[in-house]
DOGU-408478 format. One record per residue (C-alpha): residue number from 0; residue in one letter; chain; z, x, y. Coordinates in Angstrom, 3 decimals, padded with zeros to 6 digits, always signed. Layout:
! residues N
+------+------+-------+----------+----------+----------+
! resi ! resn ! chain !        Z !        X !        Y !
+------+------+-------+----------+----------+----------+
!  NUM !    a !     A !        Z !        X !        Y !
...
+------+------+-------+----------+----------+----------+
***
This chain:
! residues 320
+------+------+-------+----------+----------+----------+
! resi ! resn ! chain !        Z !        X !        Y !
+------+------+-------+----------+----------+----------+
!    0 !    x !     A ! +134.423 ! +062.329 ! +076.810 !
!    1 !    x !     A ! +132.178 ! +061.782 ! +079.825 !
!    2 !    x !     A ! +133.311 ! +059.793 ! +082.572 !
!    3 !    x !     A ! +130.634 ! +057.107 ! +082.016 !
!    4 !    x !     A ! +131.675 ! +056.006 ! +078.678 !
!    5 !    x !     A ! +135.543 ! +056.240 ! +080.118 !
!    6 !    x !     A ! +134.122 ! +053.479 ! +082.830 !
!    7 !    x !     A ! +132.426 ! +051.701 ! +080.466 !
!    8 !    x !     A ! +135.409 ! +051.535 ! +077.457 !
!    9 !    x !     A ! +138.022 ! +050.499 ! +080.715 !
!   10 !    x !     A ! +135.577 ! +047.858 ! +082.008 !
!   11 !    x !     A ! +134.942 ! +046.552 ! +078.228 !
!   12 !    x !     A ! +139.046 ! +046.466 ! +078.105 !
!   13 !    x !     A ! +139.258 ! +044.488 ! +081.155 !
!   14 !    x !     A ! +137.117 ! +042.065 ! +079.673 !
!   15 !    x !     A ! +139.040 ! +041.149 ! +076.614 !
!   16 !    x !     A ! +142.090 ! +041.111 ! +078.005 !
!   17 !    x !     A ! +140.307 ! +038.114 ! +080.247 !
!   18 !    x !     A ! +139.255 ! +036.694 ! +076.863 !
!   19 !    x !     A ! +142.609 ! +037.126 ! +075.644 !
!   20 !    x !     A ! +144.417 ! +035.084 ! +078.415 !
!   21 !    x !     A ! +141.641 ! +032.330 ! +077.916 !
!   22 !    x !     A ! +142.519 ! +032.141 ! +074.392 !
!   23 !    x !     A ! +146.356 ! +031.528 ! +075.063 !
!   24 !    x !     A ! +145.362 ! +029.202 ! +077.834 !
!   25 !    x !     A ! +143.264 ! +026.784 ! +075.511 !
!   26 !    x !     A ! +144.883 ! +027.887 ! +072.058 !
!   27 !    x !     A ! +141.782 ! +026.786 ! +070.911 !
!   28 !    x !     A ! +140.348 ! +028.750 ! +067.395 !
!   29 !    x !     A ! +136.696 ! +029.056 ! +068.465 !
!   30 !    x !     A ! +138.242 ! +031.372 ! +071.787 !
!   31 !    x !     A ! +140.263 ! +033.498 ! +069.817 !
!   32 !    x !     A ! +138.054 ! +034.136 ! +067.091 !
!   33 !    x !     A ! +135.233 ! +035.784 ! +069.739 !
!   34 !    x !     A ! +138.308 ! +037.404 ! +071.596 !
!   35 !    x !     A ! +139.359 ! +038.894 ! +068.102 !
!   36 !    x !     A ! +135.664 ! +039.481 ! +067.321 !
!   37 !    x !     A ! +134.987 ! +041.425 ! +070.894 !
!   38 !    x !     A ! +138.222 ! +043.637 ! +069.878 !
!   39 !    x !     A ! +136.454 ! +044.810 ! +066.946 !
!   40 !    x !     A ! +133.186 ! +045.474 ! +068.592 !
!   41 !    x !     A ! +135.378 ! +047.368 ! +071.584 !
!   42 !    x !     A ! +136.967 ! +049.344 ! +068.740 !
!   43 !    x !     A ! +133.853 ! +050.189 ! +066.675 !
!   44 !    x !     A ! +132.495 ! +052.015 ! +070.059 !
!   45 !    x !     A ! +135.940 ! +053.581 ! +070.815 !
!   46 !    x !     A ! +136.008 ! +055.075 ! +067.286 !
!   47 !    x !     A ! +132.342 ! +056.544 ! +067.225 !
!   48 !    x !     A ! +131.471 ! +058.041 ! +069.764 !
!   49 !    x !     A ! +127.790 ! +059.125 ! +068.322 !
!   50 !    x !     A ! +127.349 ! +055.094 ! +069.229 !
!   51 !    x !     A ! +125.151 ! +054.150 ! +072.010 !
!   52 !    x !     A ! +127.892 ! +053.402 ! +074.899 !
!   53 !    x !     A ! +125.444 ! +051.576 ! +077.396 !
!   54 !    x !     A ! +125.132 ! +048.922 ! +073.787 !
!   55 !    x !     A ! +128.498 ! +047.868 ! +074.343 !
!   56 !    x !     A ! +128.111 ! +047.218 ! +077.937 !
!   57 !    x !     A ! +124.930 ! +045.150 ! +077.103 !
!   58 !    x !     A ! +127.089 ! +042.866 ! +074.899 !
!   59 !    x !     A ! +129.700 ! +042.545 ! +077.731 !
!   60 !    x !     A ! +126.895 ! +042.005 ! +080.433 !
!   61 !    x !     A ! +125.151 ! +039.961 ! +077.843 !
!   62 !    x !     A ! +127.697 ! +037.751 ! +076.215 !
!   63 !    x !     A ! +131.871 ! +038.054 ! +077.500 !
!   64 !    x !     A ! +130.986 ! +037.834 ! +080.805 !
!   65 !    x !     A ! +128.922 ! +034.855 ! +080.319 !
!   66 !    x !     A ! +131.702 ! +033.252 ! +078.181 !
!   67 !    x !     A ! +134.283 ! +033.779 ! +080.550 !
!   68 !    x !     A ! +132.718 ! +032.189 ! +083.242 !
!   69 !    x !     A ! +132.210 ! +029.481 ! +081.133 !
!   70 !    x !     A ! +135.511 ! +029.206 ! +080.206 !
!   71 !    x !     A ! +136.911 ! +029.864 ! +083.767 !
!   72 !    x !     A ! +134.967 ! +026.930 ! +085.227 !
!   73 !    x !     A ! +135.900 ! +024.468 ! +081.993 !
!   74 !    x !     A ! +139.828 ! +025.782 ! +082.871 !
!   75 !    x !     A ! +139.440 ! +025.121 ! +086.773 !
!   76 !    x !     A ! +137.516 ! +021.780 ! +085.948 !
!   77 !    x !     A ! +140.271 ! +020.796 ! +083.705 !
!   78 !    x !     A ! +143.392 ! +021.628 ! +085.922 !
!   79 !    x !     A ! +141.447 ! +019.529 ! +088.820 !
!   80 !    x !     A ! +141.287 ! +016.555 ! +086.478 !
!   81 !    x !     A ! +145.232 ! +017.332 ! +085.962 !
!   82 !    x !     A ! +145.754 ! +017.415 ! +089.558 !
!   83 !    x !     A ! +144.350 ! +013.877 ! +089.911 !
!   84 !    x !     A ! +146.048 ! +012.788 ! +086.814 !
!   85 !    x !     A ! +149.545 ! +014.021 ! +088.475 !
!   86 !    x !     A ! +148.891 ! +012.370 ! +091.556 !
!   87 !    x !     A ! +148.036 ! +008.902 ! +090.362 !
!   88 !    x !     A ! +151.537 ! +009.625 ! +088.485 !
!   89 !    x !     A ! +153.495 ! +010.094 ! +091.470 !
!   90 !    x !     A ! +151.480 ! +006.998 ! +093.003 !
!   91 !    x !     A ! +152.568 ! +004.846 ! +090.081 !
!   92 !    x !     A ! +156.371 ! +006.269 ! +090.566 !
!   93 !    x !     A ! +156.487 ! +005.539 ! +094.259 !
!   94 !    x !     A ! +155.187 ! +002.048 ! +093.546 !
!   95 !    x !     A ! +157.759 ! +001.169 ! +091.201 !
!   96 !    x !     A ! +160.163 ! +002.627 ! +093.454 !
!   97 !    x !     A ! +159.169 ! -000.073 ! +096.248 !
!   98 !    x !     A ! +158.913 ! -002.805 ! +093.733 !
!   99 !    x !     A ! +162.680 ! -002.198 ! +092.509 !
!  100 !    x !     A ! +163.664 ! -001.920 ! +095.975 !
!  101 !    x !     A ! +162.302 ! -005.417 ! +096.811 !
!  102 !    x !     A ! +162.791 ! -007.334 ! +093.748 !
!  103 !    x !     A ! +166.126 ! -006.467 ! +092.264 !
!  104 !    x !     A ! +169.308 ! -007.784 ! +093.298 !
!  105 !    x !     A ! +171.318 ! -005.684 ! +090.448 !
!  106 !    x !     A ! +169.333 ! -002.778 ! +090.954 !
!  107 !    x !     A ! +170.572 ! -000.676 ! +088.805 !
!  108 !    x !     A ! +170.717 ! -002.617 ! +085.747 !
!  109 !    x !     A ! +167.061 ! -003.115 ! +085.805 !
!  110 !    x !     A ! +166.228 ! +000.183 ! +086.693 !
!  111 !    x !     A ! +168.242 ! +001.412 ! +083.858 !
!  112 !    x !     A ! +166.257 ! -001.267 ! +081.576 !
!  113 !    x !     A ! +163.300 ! +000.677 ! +082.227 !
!  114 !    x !     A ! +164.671 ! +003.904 ! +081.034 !
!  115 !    x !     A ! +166.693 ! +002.322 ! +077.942 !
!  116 !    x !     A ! +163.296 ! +000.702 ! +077.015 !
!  117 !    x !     A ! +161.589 ! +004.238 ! +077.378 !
!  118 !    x !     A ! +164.345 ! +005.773 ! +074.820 !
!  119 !    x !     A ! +163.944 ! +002.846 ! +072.438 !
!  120 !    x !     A ! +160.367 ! +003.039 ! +072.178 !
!  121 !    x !     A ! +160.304 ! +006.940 ! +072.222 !
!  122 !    x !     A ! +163.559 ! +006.828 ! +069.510 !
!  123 !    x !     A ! +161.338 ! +004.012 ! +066.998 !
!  124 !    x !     A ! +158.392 ! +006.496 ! +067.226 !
!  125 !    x !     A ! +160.476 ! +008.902 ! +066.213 !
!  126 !    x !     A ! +161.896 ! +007.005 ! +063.641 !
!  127 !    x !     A ! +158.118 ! +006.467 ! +062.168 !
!  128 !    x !     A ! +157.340 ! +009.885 ! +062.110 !
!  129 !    x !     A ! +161.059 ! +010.597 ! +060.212 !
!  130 !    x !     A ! +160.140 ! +008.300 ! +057.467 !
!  131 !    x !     A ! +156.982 ! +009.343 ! +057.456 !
!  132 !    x !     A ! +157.789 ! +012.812 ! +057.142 !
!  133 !    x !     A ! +161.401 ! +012.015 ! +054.709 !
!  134 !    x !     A ! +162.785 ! +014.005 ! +057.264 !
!  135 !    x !     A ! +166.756 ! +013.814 ! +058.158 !
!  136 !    x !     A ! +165.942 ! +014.675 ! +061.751 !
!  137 !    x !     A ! +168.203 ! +012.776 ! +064.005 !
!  138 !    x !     A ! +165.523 ! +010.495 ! +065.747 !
!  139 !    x !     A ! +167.635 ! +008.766 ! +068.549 !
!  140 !    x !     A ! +167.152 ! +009.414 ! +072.190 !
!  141 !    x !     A ! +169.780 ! +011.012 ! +074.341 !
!  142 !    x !     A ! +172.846 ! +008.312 ! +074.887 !
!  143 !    x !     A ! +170.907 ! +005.692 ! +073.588 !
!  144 !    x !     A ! +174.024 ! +004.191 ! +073.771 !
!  145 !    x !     A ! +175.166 ! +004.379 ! +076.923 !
!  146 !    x !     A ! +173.329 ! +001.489 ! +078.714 !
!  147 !    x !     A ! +175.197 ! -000.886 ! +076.579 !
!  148 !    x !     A ! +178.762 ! +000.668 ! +077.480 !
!  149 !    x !     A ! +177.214 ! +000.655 ! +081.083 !
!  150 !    x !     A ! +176.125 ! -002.793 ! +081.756 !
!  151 !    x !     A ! +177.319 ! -005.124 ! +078.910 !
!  152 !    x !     A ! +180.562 ! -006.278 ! +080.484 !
!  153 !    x !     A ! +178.648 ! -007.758 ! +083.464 !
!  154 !    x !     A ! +175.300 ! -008.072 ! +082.190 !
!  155 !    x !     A ! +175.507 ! -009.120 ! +078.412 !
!  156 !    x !     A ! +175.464 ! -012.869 ! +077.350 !
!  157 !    x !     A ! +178.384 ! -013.556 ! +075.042 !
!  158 !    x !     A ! +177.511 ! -015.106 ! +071.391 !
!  159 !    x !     A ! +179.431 ! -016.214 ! +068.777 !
!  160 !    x !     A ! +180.476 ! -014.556 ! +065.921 !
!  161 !    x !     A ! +178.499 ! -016.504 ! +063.660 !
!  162 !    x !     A ! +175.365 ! -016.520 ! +065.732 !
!  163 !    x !     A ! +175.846 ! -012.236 ! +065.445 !
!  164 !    x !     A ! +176.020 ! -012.510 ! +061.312 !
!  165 !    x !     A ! +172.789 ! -014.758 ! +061.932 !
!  166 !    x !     A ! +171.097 ! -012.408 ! +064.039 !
!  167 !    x !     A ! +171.812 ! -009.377 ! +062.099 !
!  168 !    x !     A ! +171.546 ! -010.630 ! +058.729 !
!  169 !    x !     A ! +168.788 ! -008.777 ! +056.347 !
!  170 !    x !     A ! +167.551 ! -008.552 ! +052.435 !
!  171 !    x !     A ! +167.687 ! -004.753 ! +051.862 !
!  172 !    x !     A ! +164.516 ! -005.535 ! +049.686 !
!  173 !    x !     A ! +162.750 ! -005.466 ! +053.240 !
!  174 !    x !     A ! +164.273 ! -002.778 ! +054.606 !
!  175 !    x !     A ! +163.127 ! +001.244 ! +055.483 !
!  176 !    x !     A ! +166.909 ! +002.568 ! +055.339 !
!  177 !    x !     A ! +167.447 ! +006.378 ! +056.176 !
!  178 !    x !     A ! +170.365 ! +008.079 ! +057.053 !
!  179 !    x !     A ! +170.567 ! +007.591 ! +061.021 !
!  180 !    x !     A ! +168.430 ! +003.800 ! +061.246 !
!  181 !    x !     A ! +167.766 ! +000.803 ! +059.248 !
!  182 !    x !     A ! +164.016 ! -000.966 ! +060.014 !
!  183 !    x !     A ! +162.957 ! -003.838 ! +058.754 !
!  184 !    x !     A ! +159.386 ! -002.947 ! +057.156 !
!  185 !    x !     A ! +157.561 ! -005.625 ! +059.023 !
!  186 !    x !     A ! +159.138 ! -004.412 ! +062.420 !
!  187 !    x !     A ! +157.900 ! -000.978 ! +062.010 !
!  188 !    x !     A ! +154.257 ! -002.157 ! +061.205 !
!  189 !    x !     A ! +154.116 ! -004.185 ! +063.993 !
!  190 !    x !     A ! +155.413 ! -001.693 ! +066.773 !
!  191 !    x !     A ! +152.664 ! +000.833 ! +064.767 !
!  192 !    x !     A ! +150.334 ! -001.788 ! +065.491 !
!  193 !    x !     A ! +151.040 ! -002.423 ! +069.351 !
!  194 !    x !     A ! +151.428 ! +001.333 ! +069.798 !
!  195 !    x !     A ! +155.496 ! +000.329 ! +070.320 !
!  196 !    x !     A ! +154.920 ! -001.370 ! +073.819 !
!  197 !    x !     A ! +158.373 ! -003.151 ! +074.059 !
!  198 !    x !     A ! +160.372 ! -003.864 ! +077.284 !
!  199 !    x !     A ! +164.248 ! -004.484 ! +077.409 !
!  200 !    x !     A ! +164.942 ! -008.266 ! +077.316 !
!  201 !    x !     A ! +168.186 ! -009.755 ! +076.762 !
!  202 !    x !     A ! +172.174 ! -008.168 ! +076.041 !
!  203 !    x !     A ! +173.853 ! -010.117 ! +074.346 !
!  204 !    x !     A ! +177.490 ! -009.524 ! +073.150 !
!  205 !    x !     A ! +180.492 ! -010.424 ! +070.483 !
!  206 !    x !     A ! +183.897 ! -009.427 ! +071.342 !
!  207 !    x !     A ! +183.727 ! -005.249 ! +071.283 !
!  208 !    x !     A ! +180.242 ! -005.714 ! +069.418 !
!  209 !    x !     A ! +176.273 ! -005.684 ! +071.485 !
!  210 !    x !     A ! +172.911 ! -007.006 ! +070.422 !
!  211 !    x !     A ! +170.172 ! -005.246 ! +072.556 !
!  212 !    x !     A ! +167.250 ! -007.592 ! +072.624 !
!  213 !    x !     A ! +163.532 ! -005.985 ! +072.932 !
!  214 !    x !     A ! +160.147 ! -008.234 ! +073.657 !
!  215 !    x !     A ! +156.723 ! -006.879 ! +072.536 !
!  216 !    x !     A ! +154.734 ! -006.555 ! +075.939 !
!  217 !    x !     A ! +151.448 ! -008.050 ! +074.180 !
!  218 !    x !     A ! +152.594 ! -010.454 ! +071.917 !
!  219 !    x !     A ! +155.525 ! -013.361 ! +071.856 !
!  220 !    x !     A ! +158.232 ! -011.396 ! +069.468 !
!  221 !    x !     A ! +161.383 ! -010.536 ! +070.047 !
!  222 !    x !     A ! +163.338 ! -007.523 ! +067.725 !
!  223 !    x !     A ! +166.990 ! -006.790 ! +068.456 !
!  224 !    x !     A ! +168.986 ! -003.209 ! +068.137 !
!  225 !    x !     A ! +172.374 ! -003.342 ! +066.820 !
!  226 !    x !     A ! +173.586 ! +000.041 ! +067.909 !
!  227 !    x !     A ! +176.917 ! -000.107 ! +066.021 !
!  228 !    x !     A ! +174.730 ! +000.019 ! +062.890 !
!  229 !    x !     A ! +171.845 ! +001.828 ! +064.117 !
!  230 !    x !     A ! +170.034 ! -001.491 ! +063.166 !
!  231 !    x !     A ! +166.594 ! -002.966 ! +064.056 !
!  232 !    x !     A ! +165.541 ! -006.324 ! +063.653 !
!  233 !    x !     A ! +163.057 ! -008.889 ! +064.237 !
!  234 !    x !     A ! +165.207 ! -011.502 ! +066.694 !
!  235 !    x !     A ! +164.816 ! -014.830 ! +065.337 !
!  236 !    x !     A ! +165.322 ! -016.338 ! +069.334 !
!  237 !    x !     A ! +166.464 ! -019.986 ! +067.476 !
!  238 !    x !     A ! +169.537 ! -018.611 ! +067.410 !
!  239 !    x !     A ! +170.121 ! -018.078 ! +070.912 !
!  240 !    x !     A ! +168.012 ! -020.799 ! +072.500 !
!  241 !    x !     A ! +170.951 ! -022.303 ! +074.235 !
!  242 !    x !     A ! +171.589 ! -019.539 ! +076.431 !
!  243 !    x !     A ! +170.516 ! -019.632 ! +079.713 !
!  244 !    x !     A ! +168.272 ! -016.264 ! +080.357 !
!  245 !    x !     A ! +165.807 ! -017.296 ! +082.437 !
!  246 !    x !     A ! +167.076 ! -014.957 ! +085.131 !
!  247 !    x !     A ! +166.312 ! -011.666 ! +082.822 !
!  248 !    x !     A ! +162.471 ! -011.250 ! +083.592 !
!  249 !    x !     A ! +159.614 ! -011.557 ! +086.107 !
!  250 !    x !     A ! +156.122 ! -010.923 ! +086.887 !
!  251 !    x !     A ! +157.242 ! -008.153 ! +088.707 !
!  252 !    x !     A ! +159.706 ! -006.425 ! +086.319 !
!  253 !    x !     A ! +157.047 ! -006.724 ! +083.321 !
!  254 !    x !     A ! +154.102 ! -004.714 ! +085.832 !
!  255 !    x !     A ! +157.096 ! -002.091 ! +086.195 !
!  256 !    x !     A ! +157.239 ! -001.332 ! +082.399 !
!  257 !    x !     A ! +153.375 ! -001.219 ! +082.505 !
!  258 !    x !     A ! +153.503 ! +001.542 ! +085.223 !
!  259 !    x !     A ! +156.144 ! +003.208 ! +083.472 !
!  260 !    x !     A ! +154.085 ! +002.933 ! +079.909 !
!  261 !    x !     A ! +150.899 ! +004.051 ! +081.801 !
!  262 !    x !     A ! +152.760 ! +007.276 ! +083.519 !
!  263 !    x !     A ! +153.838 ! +008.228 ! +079.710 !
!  264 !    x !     A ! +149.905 ! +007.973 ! +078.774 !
!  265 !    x !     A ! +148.863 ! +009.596 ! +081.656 !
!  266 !    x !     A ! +151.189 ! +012.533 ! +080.942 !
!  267 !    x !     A ! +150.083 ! +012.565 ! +077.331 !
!  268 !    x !     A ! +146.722 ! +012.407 ! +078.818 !
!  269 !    x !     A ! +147.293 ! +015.575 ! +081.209 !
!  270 !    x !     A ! +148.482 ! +017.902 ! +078.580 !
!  271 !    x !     A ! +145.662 ! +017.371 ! +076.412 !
!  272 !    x !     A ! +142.926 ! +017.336 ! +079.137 !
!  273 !    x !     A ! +144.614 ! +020.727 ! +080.434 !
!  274 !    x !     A ! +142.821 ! +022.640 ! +077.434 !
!  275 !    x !     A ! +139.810 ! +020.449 ! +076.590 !
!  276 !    x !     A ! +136.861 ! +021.691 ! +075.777 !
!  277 !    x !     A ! +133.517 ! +019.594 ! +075.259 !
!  278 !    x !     A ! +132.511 ! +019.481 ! +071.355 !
!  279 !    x !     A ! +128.922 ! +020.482 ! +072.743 !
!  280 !    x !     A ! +130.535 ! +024.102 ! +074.122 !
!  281 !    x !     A ! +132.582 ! +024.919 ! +071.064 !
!  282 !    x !     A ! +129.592 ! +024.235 ! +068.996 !
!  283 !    x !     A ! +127.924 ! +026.662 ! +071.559 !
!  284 !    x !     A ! +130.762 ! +029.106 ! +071.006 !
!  285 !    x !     A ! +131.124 ! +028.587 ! +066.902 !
!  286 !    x !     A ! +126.679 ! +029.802 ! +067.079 !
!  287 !    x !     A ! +127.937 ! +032.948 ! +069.147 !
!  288 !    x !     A ! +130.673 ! +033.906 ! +066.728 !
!  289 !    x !     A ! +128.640 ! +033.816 ! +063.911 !
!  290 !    x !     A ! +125.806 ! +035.754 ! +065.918 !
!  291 !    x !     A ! +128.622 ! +038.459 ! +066.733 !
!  292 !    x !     A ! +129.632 ! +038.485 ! +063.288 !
!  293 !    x !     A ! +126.621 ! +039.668 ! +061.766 !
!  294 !    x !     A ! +127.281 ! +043.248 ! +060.451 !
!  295 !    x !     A ! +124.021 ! +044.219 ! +061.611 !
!  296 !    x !     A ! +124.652 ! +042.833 ! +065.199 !
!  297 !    x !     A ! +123.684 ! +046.477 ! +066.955 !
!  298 !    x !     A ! +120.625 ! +046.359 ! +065.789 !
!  299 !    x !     A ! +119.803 ! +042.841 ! +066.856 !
!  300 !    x !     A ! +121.787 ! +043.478 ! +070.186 !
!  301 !    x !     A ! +118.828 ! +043.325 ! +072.452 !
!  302 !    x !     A ! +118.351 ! +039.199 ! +071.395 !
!  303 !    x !     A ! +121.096 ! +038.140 ! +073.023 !
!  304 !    x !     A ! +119.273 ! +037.718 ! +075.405 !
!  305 !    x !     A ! +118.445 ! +034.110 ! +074.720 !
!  306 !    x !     A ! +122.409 ! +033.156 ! +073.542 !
!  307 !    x !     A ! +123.117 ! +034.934 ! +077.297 !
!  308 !    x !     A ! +120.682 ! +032.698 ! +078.735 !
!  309 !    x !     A ! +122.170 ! +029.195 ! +076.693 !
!  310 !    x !     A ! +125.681 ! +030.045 ! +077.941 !
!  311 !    x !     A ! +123.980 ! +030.507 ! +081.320 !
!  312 !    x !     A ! +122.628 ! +026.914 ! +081.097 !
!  313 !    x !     A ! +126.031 ! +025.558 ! +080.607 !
!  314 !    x !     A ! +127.283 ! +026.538 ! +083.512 !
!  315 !    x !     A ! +124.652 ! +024.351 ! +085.053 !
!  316 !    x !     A ! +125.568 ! +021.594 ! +083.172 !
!  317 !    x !     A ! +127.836 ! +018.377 ! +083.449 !
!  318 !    x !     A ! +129.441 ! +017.999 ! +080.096 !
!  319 !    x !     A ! +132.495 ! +018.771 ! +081.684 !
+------+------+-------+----------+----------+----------+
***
């Protein structure tokens, strides 16, 4: 084998093994489908060698090396969006840290609020998707229950035994029951509905038994968690207007939860902007595939010239 087609088969290796680590970095099909594709072409040259070698350079010059630019500057674009998405994080996480420092006297009970409130809401969206999926998966946070063992001697308003029956009284008619968590069906349509933005409330408590009370952050409802009976129901707050809890929220504690809800999005937010792609580029790349794809591509090799030159453009563009 002369030492030009050796160059030329290593240089056409190092190239898909860069299309390779862009198609586990964006584990998105369009990517590995031309990395796949380029394999085959790489192949088809490394098996015959009465094939023109300089072709297969041409389609590397032409086409991969194109692409991975592309991709490069989409992944670099994306992980600076990240970046900024991180730090606005961090920003939101140092303000709340200042805000509980200033506005809390029991500082710890409200901070823990925050992060029972995160487990409930994450817990009842798992809970959704458990019904949804008639799965047995256990969909309960981490110690959901230890904020109530924490804080309910000190912080939980007592209530009588009778107001407890009224509060946790239910038709099972009305009820989603599984095998970890009773919902009433209403409940779970209205958390779907306001993407379950709920903030801690009100403990109350009866004898050895707790009510956790949770208020939806957009409208004026109230649902409770009975964790004795993994339990979840609307609050009828009738029941318990003669307690005095006036001292449970602020202005201040309710922009806390927001920050904390927006952090969650914005995490959400960075994992999925880490990979994106604009529609416009994997339409690009879905055209190449197809042009790569042909079975007569070697003949037609020398028109890639004009798909080079469109994946060229891109990188001149500002779709991403």
């Amino acid at each position: 084998m002369d030492e030009r087609r050796v160059n030329i088969l290593r240089d056409s290796r190092a190239e898909i093994s860069k299309l390779q680590l862009l198609s586990a970095f964006f584990e998105q099909e369009s990517v590995y489908k031309i990395y796949l594709r380029s394999q085959v072409i790489h192949q088809l040259f490394e098996q015959n060698e009465e094939l023109d070698i300089d072709k297969l350079e041409l389609f590397h010059v032409q086409f991969s090396a194109s692409v991975i630019e592309l991709l490069r500057k989409i992944k670099k674009n994306n992980e600076k969006n990240v970046t900024l998405l991180y730090d606005e994080i961090q920003l939101n996480k140092e303000l709340m840290e200042r805000m509980s420092d200033t506005v809390y006297t029991t500082k710890n009970y409200q901070l823990d609020q925050q992060k029972q409130s995160l487990k409930i809401n994450q817990s009842l969206r798992k809970i959704f998707q458990v019904l949804s999926d008639h799965s047995e998966e256990f969909p309960f946070s981490k110690n959901i229950n230890s904020f109530s063992s924490r804080f309910s001697k000190d912080f939980f308003f007592p209530i009588s035994t009778q107001q407890l029956s009224a509060l946790t009284d239910y038709d099972v008619k009305e009820m989603y029951i599984d095998v970890h968590a009773s919902i009433h069906k209403k409940l779970m349509g209205m958390l779907c509905k306001y993407d379950f933005r709920t903030a801690f409330f009100v403990g109350l408590k009866s004898g050895q038994l707790i009510v956790e009370v949770y208020k939806f952050l957009d409208i004026d409802r109230h649902f409770l968690f009975f964790p004795s009976r993994n339990l979840f129901l609307f609050c009828d707050m009738e029941v318990i207007k003669d307690i005095d809890i006036s001292n449970q929220g602020s202005e201040k504690e309710r922009m806390i939860q927001e920050l904390a809800y927006k952090n969650d999005r914005l995490e959400s937010s960075a994992a999925a902007m880490k990979t994106f792609i604009p529609i416009e580029i994997i339409d690009l790349l879905d055209d190449n595939y197809i042009k790569i794809s042909d079975i007569n591509f070697l003949d037609h090799l020398n028109n890639f010239d004009v798909q080079a030159n469109i994946l060229k453009a891109m990188l001149k563009t500002d779709l991403f």
